[in-house]
C-alpha positions in Angstrom: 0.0 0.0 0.0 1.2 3.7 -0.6 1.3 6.0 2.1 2.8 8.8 0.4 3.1 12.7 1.2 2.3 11.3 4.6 4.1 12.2 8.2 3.2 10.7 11.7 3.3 13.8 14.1 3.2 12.3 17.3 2.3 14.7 20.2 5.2 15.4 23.2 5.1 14.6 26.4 4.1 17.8 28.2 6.8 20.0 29.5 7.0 19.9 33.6 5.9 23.1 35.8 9.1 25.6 35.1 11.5 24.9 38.0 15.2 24.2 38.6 14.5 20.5 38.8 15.9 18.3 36.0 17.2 15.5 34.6 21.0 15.9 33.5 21.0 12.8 31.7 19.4 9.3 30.4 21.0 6.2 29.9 19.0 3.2 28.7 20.2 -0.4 27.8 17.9 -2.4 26.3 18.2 -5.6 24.8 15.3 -7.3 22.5 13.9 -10.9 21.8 11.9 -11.2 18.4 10.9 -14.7 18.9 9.8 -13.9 22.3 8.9 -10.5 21.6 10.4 -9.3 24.8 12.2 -6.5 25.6 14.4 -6.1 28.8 15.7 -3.1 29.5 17.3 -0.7 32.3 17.4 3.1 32.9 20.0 5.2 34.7 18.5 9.0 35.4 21.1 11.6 36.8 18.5 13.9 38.4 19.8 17.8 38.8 18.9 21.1 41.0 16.6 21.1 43.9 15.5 18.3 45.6 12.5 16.9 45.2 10.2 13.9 47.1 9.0 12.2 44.0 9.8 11.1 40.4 7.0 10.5 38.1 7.8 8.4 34.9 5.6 7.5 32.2 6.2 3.1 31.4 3.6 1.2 29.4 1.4 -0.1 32.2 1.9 -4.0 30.6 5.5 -3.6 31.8 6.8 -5.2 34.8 9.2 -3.5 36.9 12.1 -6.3 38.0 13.9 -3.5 40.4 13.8 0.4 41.4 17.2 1.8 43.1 18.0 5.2 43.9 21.6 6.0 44.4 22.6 2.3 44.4 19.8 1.3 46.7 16.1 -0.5 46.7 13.6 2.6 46.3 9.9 2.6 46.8 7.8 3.3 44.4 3.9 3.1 43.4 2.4 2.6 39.3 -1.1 3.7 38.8 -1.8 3.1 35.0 0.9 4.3 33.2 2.2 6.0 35.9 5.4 5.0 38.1 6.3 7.2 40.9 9.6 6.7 42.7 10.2 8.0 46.0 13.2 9.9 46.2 15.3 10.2 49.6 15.2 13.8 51.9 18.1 16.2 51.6 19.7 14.6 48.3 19.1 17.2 45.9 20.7 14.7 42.8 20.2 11.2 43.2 20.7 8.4 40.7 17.5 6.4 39.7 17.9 3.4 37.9 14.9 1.5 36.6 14.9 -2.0 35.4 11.8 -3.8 33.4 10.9 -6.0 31.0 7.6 -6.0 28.2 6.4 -7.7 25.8 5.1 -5.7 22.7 3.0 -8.0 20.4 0.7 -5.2 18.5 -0.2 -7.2 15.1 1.4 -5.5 12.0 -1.0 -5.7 8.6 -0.1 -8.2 6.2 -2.3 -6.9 3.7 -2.8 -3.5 4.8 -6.1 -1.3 3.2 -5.1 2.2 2.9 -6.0 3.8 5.8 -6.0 7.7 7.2 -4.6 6.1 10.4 -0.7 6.0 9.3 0.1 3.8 12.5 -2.5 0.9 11.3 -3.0 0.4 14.6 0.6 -0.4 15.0 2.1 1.6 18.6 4.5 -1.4 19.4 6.1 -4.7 17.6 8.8 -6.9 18.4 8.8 -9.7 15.7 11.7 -12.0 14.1 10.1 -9.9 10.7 11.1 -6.7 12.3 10.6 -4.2 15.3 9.0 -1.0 15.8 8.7 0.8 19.2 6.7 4.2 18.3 7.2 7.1 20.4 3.6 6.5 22.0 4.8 2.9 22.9 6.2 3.6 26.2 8.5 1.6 26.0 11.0 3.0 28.4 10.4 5.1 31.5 10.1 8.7 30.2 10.9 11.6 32.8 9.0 14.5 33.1 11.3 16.9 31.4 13.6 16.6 28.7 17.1 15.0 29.3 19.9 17.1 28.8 22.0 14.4 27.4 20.4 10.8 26.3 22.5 7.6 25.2 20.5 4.6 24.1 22.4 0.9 24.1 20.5 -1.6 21.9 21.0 -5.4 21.9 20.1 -7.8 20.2 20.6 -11.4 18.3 23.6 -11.2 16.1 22.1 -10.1 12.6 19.6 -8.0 13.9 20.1 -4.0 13.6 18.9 -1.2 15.3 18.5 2.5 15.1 17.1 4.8 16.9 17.6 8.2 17.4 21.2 10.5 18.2 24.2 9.9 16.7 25.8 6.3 16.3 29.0 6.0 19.0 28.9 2.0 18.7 28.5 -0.8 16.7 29.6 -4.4 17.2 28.4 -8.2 16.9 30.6 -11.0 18.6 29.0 -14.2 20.4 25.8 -14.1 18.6 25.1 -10.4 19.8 24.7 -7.1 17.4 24.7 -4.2 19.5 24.6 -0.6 18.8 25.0 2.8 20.7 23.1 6.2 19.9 23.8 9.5 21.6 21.6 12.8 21.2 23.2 16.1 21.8 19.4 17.4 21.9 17.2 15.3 22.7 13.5 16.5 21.5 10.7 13.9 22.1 9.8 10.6 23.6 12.3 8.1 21.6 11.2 5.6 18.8 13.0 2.8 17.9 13.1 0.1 15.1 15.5 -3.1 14.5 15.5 -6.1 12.0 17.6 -8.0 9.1 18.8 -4.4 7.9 21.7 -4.6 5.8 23.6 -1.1 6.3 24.9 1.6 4.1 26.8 4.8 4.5 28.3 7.9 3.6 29.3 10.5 4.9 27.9 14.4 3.8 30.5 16.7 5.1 30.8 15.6 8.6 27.6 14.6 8.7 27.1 10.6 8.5 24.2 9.1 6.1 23.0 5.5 6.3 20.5 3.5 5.1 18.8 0.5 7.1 17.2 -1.7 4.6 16.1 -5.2 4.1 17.8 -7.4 1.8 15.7 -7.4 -1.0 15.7 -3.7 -1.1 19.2 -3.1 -0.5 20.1 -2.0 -3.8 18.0 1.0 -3.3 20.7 2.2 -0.6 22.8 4.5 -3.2 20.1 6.1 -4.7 18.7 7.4 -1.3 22.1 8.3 -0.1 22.6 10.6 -3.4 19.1 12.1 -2.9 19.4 12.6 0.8 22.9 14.5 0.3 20.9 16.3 -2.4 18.3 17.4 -0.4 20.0 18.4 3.1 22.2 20.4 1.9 19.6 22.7 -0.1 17.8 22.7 3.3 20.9 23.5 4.4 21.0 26.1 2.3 17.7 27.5 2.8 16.8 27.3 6.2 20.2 27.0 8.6 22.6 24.4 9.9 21.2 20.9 9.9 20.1 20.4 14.1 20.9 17.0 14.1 23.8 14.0 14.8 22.9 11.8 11.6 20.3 11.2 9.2 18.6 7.7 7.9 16.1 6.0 5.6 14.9 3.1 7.4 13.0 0.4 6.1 9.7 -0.7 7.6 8.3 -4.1 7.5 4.7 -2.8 7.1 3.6 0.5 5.2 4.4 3.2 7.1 5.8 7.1 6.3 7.2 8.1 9.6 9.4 11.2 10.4 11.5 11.2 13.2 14.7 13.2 14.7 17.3 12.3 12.1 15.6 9.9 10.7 12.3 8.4 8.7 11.2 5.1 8.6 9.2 4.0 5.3 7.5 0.7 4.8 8.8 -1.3 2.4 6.2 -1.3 -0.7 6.8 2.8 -0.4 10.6 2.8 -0.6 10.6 0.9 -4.7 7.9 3.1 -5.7 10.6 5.4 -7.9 8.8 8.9 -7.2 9.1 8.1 -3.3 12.8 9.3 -3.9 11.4 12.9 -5.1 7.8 12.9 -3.0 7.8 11.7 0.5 11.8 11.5 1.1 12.6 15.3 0.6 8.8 15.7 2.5 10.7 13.8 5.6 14.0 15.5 5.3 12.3 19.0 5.7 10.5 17.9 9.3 14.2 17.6 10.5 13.5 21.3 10.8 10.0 21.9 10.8 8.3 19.7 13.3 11.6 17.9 14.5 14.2 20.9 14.7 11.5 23.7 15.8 8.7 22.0 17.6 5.2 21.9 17.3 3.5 23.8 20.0 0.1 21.5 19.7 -1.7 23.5 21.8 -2.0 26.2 19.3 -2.3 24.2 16.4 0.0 22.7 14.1 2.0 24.4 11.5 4.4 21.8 10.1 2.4 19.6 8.3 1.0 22.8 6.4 4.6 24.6 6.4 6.5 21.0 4.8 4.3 20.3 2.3 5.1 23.6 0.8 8.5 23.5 1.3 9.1 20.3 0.0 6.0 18.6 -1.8 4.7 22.4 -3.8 8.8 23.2 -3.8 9.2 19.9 -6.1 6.1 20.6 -8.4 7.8 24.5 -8.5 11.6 23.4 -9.9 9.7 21.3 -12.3 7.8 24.4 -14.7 4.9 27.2 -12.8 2.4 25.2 -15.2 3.6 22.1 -12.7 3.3 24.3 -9.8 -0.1 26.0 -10.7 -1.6 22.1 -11.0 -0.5 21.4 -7.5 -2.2 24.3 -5.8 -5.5 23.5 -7.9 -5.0 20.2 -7.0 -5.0 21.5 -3.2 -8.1 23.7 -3.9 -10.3 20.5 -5.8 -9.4 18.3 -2.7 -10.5 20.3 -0.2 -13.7 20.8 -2.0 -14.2 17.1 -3.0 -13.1 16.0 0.5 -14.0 18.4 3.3 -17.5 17.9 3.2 -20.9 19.6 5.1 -19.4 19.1 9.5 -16.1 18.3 8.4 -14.6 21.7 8.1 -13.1 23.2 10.7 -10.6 26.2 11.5 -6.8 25.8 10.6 -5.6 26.5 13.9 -7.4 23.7 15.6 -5.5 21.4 13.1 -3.4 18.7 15.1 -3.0 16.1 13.3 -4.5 14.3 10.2 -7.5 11.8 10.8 -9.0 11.2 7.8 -9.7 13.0 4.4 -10.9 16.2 5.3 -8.3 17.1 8.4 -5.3 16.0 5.9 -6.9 18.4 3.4 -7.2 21.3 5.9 -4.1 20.8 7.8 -1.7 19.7 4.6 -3.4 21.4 1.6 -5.3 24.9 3.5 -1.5 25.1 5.6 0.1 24.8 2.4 -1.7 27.6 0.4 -1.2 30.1 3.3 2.0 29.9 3.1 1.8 30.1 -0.4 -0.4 34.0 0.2 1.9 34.8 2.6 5.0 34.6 0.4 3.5 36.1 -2.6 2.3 38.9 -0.5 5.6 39.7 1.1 7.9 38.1 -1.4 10.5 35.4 -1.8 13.6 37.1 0.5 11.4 38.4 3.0 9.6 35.3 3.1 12.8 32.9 3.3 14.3 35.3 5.7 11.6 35.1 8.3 12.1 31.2 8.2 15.7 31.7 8.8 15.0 33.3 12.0 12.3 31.4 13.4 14.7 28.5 13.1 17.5 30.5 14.6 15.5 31.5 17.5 13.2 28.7 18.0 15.4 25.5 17.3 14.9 22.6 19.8 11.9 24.7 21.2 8.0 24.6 20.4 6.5 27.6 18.2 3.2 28.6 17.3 1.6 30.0 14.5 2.0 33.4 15.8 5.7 33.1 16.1 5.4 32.9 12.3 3.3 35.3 11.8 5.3 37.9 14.0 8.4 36.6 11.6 6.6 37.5 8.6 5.3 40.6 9.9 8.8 42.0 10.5 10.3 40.6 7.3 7.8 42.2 5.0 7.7 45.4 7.5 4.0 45.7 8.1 1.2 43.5 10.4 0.1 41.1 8.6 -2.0 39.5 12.1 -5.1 40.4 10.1 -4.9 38.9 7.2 -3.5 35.7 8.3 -6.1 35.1 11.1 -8.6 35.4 8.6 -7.5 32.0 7.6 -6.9 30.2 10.8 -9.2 31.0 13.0 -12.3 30.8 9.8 -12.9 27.7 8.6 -13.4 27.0 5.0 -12.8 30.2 2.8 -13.9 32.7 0.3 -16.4 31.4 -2.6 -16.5 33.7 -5.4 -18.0 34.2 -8.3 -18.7 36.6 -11.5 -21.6 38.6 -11.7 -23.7 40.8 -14.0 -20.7 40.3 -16.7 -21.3 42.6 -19.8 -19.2 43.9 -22.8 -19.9 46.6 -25.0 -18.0 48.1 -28.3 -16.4 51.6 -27.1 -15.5 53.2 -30.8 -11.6 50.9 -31.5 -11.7 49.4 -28.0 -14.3 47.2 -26.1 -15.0 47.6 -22.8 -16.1 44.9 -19.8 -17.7 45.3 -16.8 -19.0 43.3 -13.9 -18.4 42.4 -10.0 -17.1 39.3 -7.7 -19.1 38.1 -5.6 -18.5 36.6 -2.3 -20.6 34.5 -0.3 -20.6 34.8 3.1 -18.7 37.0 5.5 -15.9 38.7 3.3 -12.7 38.1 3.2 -10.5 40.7 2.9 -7.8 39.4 -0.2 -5.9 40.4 -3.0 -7.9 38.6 -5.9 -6.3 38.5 -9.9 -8.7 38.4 -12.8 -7.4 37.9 -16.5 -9.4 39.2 -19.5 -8.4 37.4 -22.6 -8.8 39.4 -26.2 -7.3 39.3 -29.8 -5.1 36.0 -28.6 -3.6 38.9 -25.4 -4.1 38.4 -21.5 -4.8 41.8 -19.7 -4.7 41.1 -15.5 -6.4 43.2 -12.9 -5.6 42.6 -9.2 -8.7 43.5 -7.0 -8.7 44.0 -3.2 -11.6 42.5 -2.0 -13.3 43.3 1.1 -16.9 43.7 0.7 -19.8 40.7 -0.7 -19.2 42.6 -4.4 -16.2 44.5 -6.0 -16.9 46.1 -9.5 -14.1 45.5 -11.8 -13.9 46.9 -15.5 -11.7 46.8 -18.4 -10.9 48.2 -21.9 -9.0 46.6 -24.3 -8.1 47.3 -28.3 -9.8 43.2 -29.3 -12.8 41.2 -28.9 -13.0 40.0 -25.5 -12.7 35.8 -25.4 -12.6 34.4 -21.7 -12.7 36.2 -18.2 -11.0 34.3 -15.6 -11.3 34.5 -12.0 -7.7 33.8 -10.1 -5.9 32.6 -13.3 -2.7 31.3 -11.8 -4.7 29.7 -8.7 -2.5 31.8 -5.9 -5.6 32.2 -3.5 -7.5 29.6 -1.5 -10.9 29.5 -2.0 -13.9 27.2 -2.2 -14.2 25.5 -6.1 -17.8 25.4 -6.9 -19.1 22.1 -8.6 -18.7 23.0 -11.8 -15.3 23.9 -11.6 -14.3 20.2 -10.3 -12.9 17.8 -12.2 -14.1 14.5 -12.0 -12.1 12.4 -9.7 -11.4 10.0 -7.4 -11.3 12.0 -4.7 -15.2 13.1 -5.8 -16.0 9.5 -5.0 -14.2 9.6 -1.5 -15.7 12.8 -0.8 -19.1 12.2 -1.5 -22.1 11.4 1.0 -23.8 9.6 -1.5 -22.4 6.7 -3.4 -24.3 3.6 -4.8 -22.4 1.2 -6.1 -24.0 -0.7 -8.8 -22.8 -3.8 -10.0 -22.9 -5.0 -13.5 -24.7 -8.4 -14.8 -22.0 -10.7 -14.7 -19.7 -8.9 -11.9 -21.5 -10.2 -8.9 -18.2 -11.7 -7.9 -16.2 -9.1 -7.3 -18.5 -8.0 -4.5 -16.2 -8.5 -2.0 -13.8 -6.8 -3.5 -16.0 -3.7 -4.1 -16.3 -3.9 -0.6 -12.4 -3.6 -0.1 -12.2 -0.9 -2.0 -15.1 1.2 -0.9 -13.4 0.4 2.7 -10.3 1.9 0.8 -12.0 4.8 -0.5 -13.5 5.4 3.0 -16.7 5.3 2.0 -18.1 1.7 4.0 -21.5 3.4 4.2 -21.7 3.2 0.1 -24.9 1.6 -0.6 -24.2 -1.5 -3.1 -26.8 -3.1 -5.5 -26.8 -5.6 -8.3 -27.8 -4.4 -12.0 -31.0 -7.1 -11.3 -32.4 -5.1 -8.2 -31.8 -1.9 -9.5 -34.4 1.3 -9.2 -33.4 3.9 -11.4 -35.3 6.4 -9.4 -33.4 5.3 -6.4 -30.3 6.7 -7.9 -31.6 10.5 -8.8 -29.1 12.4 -7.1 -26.6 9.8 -5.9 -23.0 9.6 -7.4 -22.1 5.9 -8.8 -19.7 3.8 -8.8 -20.2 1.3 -11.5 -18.6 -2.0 -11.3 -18.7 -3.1 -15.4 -21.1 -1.6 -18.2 -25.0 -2.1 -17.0 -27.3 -2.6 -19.3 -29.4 0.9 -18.0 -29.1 3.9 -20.1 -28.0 6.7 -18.7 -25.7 5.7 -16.1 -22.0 5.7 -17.3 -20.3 8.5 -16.9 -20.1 11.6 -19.6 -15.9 9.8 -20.8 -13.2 11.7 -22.2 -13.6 11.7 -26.3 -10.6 9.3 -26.1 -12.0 6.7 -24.2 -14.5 4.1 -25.5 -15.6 0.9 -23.3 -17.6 -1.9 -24.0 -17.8 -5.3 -22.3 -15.4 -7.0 -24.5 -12.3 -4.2 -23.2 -11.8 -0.5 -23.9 -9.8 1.9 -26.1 -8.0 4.8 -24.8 -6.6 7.7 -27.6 -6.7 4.4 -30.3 -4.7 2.0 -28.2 -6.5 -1.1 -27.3 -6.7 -2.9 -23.9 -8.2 -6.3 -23.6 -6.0 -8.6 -21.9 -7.1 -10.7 -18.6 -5.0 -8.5 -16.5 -6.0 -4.8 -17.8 -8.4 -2.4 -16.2 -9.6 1.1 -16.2 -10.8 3.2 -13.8 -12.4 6.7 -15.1 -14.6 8.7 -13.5 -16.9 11.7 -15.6 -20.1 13.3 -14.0 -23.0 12.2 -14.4 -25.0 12.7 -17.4 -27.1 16.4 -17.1 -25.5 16.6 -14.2 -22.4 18.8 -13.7 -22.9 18.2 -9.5 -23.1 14.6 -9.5 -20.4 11.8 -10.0 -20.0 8.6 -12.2 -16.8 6.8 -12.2 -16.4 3.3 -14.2 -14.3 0.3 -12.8 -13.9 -2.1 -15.7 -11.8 -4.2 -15.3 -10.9 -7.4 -17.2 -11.1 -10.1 -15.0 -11.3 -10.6 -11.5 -7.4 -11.3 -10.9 -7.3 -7.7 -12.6 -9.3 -6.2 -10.3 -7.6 -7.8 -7.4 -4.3 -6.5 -8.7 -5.3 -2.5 -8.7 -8.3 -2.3 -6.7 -6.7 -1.1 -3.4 -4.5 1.2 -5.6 -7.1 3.0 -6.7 -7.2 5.7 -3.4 -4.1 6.6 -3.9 -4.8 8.2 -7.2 -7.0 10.7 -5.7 -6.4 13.8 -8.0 -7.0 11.5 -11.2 -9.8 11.0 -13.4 -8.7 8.4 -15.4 -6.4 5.5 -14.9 -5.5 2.3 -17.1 -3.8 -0.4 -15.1 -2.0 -3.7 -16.5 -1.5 -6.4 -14.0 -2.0 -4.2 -11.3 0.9 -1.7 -13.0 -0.2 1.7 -13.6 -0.2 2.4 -17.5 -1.6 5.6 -17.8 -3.3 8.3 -15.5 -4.6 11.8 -16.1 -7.1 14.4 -14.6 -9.7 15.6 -17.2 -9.9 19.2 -16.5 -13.6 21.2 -16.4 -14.9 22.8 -19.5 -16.0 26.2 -18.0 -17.6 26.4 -14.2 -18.1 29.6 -11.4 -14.8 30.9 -12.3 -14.9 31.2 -15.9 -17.0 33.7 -18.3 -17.0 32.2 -21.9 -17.9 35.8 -24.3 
């Protein structure tokens, strides 16, 4: 399964009550058994300033504690959930605590994982001969109530097996059927994870910076190609941001699909890392949360920046190098989702964004993050906007920020409070919906002359809005600043006016009306209501449908057979037809170059009718530019099996040809005209 563009933010522990108590350092040993799924471990806490009674840690409460000392000698102590509280001796203001334990962590991994909003699977602990991963919200070791200044982690286990974790590497050896490894952190930033298996190791070093790559066997090959692109990346970040914070950094393979960053390194399942885009989509995505959401931290409280903030920097920042045509489709592409996904209660304001959950919340806190950073640095420009970033890493490095912080950065970058315009977008949810209105033209002697207004629905926003006239094969661009439900615009020019366009280039967020929506999948996983109708002769792949409507997230799809169909049942409904009924009416309006019958289909003249091919295209519905009809045709049932659960992760796509399960083609079929467009 994919999981791409994806990043597991897990929450911190929350900082203690400010006071001169602390810990000065951490030392854990632990030592793992995959066919037992055990871990034992030990921790060593140098506690610092003034004395206190008690030490609360945090342990997974399935853990049992095998001994407690402090300075050398038995302790008491109490647990209450997750809680273990250690009494702590009168008049020693920095004792030793040592903690030994042992757990067993037997969370099942997914063999045959359906895609899923939930990036964990379920998945907050393993320990498995196949691999092991400890997530930070395992508990896996007793985590103090304020960050260690200094934390070393010694991992053990059977000869073969490798781990990583976070910190620098100080160790590494295998003798008498051990493998043991050492990690040091100069910083430590958040509650550890860790992950071990069959890795075979690469490195290399990227000034004095060390690179490695922990991957399985059959993957290994891979190692080089990530090391080049990893160099590649960090040191533009480099560039572009400030000093890389951190001791190391390292692809690591995961043994089920995952798209995890962590301090100084991510951890990708398996069936993401040989996609070949992974190298140019999610990998640069993680590198850039090494300072956004890693190197600065998240203050959660307040909402979360990062997500919003890295897919700009690194997702939109790819699409921008490649041509601004590539870069204008992304930003649409951010502006259809939200309106196919974030649907009537799912909508909420920007700055309540944690973390994504399904659809919608990815769509608001990835795609509605992204785009205000996009406003904010056209509005200010590229060196102010760079600059600010510069300094909120400077001063905020290894400490949580807010999205005030940023704003404040902007603000005195670009010389001028800009609070009001970007609360607009946090604290509202949803955004501006505009439209043309009353739209005339009129000869004036040589020149012709338009007028009309932009309408906005709703409380106004107040925005900078573009509008392009095109006449006599020229484009003439007014920039608006809107602030009221209608502006009056007008233009002259020396032609014929052709086409008035309403934000040409797609540089603000706002609310696509239906019309301007292309038909895709992410219509289907958007919608509220889906019937499924399957073809005579397709009753099979029922339980597949099911699959993928699970994939799609839409379980609550109603599903009927061709037989038992009520054509007034389906009045405004989108479909999801499962091969070509019999019923006029119900495919979807297809692309000119696609034809499809029973026997296969054709797309732009090339045929397709082997057992293993299949297409997917979706179209709306016929007289109906609101509604949805996608076609899933494909050849045979091993066909279907072979793409089905692929499907989701082709969102932005309207059509899609697949050949034993391989992708063959994809595209998105643009509108003809919608809300945004006047045709003259």
């Amino acid at each position: 399964m994919l999981i791409v563009i994806l990043f597991a933010s897990l929450p911190l522990p929350a900082c203690s009550t400010p006071s001169s108590f602390g810990v000065e350092r951490q030392e854990l040993r632990v030592r793992l058994d995959p066919e037992h799924q055990l871990l034992t471990g030990e921790t060593l806490l140098q506690l610092s300033g003034e004395p206190a009674v008690a030490l609360s840690l945090t342990l997974n409460p399935a853990a049992e504690i095998d001994r407690v000392a402090v300075a050398g000698q038995p302790a008491h102590f109490r647990r209450t959930g997750d809680l273990l509280v250690v009494e702590l001796p009168e008049r020693s203001p920095a004792p030793q605590v040592t903690v030994s334990y042992h757990c067993r962590f037997a969370d099942r991994a997914p063999a045959h994982p359906v895609a899923t909003e939930d990036p964990t699977y379920g998945v907050s602990g393993t320990i498995s001969p196949q691999g092991t991963y400890l997530g930070s919200d395992a508990e896996w070791y007793p985590v103090p109530p304020v960050r260690p200044g200094r934390r070393t982690l010694t991992l053990i286990a059977p000869a073969g097996t490798e781990a990583i974790s976070a910190g620098r590497r100080i160790a590494r050896t295998t003798a008498a059927g051990v493998t043991s490894s050492t990690w040091e952190e100069e910083h430590p930033v958040e509650t550890l994870a860790l992950s071990a298996g069959p890795y075979r190791i690469e490195e290399r070093q990227l000034g004095s910076l060390p690179l490695y790559t922990y991957f399985l066997a059959d993957d290994a090959p891979l190692a080089d190609s990530y090391l080049a692109a990893s160099a590649r990346y960090l040191a533009e970040d480099d560039r572009r941001f400030g000093t890389y914070p951190f001791e190391k950094f390292a692809v690591v393979e995961n043994f089920f699909p995952t798209g995890y960053g962590f301090p100084s390194y991510t951890l990708i399942g398996g069936t993401v890392i040989r996609l070949p885009f992974i190298i140019d989509t999610s990998l640069p995505h993680e590198i850039a949360h090494n300072w956004w959401g890693n190197g600065v931290l998240v203050d959660y409280r307040r909402g979360n920046w990062s997500e919003g903030l890295v897919t700009y920097l690194a997702d939109y920042h790819q699409e921008e190098r490649q041509s601004p045509r590539a870069a204008r489709g992304y930003r649409f592409r951010i502006l259809a989702d939200y309106a196919s996904l974030v649907g009537p209660g799912a909508d909420f304001p920007l700055r309540q964004f944690v973390s994504r959950s399904d659809p919608a919340s990815r769509s608001i806190g990835y795609g509605k993050g992204a785009m205000l950073f996009h406003m904010i640095r056209r509005r200010i420009g590229n060196k102010a906007f760079e600059a600010a970033l510069r300094e909120v890493f400077r001063d905020k490095c290894f400490q949580r920020a807010s999205w005030d912080d940023f704003t404040r950065a902007f603000s005195r970058a670009a010389g001028e409070e800009l609070t009001p315009f970007v609360a607009q977008w946090l604290d509202r949810p949803g955004g501006p919906r505009l439209s043309f209105a009353g739209v005339t033209r009129q000869r004036r002697g040589v020149e012709w002359e338009v007028r009309g207004t932009v309408r906005q629905e709703g409380t106004p926003y107040a925005v900078p809005l573009t509008i392009r006239l095109t006449a006599g094969g020229e484009s003439y661009d007014r920039t608006l600043q809107l602030a009221s439900a209608a502006t009056p615009f007008a233009f002259r020019v020396p032609a014929a006016p052709e086409r008035l366009l309403l934000d040409p280039e797609v540089d603000l967020f706002r609310l696509l009306a239906a019309d301007e929506l292309p038909a895709t999948v992410n219509r289907l996983k958007g919608s509220r209501a889906l019937t499924v109708v399957v073809a005579t002769g397709y009753e099979a792949y029922e339980p597949l449908l099911r699959l993928l409507l699970r994939s799609l997230g839409r379980e609550d799809a109603v599903l009927v057979r061709e037989g038992a169909l009520s054509t007034a049942a389906l009045a405004n409904r989108d479909l999801l037809l499962c091969g070509i009924p019999r019923a006029a009416g119900l495919l979807p309006v297809l692309p000119a170059e696609v034809k499809a019958a029973p026997a296969g289909f054709t797309v732009d003249g090339v045929r397709y009718a082997a057992p293993g091919d299949a297409l997917f295209v979706a179209g709306n519905r016929l007289r109906s530019s609101e509604r949805v009809a996608a076609l899933f045709l494909p050849r045979s049932l091993a066909a279907a099996e072979a793409c089905a659960l692929k499907i989701t992760h082709y969102g932005r796509y309207s059509l899609l040809v697949f050949s034993a399960g391989e992708n063959r083609r994809k595209e998105t079929v643009p509108p003809v005209a919608g809300a945004g467009t006047v045709v003259f």
